[in-house]
C-alpha positions in Angstrom: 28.3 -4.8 -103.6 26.7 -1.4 -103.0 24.7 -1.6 -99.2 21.3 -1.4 -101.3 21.9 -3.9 -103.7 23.1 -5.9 -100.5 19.6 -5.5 -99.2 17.9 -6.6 -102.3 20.1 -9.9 -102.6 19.5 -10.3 -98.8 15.8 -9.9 -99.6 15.9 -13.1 -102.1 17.5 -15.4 -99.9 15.7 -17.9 -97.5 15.9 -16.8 -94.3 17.3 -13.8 -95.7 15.4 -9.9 -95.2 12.0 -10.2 -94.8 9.2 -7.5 -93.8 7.3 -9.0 -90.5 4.8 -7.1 -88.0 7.0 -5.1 -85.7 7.3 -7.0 -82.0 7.6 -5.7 -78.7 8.4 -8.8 -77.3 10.5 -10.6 -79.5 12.3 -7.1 -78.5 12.4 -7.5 -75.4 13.3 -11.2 -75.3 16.2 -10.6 -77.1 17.4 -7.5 -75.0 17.0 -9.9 -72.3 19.7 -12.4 -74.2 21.7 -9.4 -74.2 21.9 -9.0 -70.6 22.7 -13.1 -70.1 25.3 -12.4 -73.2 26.9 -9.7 -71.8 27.2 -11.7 -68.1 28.5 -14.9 -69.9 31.1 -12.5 -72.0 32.0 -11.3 -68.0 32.7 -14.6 -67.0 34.4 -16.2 -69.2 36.9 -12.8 -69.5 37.6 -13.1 -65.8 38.3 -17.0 -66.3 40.7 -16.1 -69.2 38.5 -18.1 -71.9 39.3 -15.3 -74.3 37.1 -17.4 -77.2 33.7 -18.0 -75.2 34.6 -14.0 -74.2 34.7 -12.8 -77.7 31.8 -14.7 -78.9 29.5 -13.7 -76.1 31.0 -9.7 -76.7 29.7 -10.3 -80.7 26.1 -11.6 -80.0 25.4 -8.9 -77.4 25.8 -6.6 -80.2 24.2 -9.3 -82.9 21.2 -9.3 -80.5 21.1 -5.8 -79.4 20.7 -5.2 -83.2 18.2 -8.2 -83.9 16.0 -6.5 -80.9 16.2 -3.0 -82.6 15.2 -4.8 -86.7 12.5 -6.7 -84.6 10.8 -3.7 -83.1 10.6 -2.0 -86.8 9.4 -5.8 -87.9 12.0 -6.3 -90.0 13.4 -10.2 -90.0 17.2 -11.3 -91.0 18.7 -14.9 -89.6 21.9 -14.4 -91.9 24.3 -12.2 -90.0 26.2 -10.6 -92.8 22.3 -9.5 -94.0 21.0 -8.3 -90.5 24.4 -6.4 -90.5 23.9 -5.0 -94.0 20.3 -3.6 -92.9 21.7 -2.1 -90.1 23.6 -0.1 -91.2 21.6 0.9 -94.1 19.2 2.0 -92.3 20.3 3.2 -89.3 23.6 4.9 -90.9 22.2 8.4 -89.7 21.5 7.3 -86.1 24.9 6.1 -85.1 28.3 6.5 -85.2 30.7 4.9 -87.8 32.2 3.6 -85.1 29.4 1.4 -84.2 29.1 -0.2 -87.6 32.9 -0.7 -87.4 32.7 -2.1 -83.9 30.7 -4.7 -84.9 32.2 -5.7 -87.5 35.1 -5.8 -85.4 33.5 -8.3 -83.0 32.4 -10.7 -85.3 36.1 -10.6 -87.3 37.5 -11.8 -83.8 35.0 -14.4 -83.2 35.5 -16.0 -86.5 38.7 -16.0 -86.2 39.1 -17.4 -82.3 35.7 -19.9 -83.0 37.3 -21.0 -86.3 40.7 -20.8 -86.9 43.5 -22.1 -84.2 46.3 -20.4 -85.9 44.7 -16.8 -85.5 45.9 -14.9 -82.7 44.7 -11.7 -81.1 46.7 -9.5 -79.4 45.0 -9.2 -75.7 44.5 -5.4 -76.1 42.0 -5.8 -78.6 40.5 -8.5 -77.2 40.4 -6.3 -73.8 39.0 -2.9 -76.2 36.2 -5.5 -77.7 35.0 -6.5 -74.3 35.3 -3.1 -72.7 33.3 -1.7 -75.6 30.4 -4.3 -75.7 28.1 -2.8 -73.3 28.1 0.6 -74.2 27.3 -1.0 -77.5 24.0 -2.3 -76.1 23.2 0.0 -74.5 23.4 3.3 -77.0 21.2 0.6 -79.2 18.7 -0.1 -76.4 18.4 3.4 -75.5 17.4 4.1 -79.7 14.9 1.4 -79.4 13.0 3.3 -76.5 13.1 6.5 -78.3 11.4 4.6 -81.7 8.3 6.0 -83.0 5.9 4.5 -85.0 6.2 7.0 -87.8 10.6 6.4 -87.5 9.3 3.0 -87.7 7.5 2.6 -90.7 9.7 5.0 -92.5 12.4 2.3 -91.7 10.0 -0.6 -93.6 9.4 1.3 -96.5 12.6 2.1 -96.7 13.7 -1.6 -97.3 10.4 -2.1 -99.1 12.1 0.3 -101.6 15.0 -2.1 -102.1 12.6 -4.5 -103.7 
């Protein structure tokens, strides 16, 4: 399924895609879980409990992006959807290593959270962790530098999905 026809079947499904008014502090708040995300992914990495690691490293990155879709009023509560829109809109403003790293992320918490026959080598679990807060914060620093104009070129663009 092509990204834009993603964003359209995203846009039909309950708690799917949904146009909201942009908020500042539903922003903030969650660049605030970010922060306690990133600390618990610390932790739990030093303690050697590589699953509660992994899954904090992912929702950093989940959240940083929920914080950025929730400044430009745009709503998603279905990963693979908030994901989609992410990259679809923001495809120009990052590199294709983001989009991969986070991808990434969530492959290694499904598979740790889910599965108990699914290793991963410590390497990557090391690279995922390493990587998670300059993941935040490249997405953070795009948040502060949002305009309203960027901003509502970002709605219509998923209005356009319709």
């Amino acid at each position: 399924m092509k990204n834009k026809e993603k964003i359209k079947w995203c846009m039909k499904q309950k708690k799917g895609i949904e146009l909201v008014e942009p908020n500042v502090n539903i922003c903030t708040a969650y660049l605030k879980k970010v922060e306690n995300s990133l600390k618990s992914m610390k932790l739990n990495y030093k303690s050697e409990i590589m699953e509660w690691a992994v899954d904090a490293a992912y929702y950093a990155r989940y959240q940083s992006i929920y914080a950025l879709l929730q400044r430009c009023g745009i709503k998603s509560e279905i990963h693979d959807c908030s994901l989609s829109v992410f990259r679809f809109l923001f495809k120009d403003s990052f590199d294709e290593e983001m989009f991969e790293q986070i991808e990434k992320a969530k492959e290694q918490r499904v598979d740790l959270t889910y599965y108990t026959n699914r290793l991963i080598p410590k390497e990557e679990i090391a690279k995922n962790i390493a990587d998670a807060p300059d993941f935040t914060l490249v997405v953070e620093e795009f948040i502060n530098k949002l305009t309203q104009e960027a901003i509502e070129d970002y709605r219509d663009k998923v209005e356009e999905c319709k």
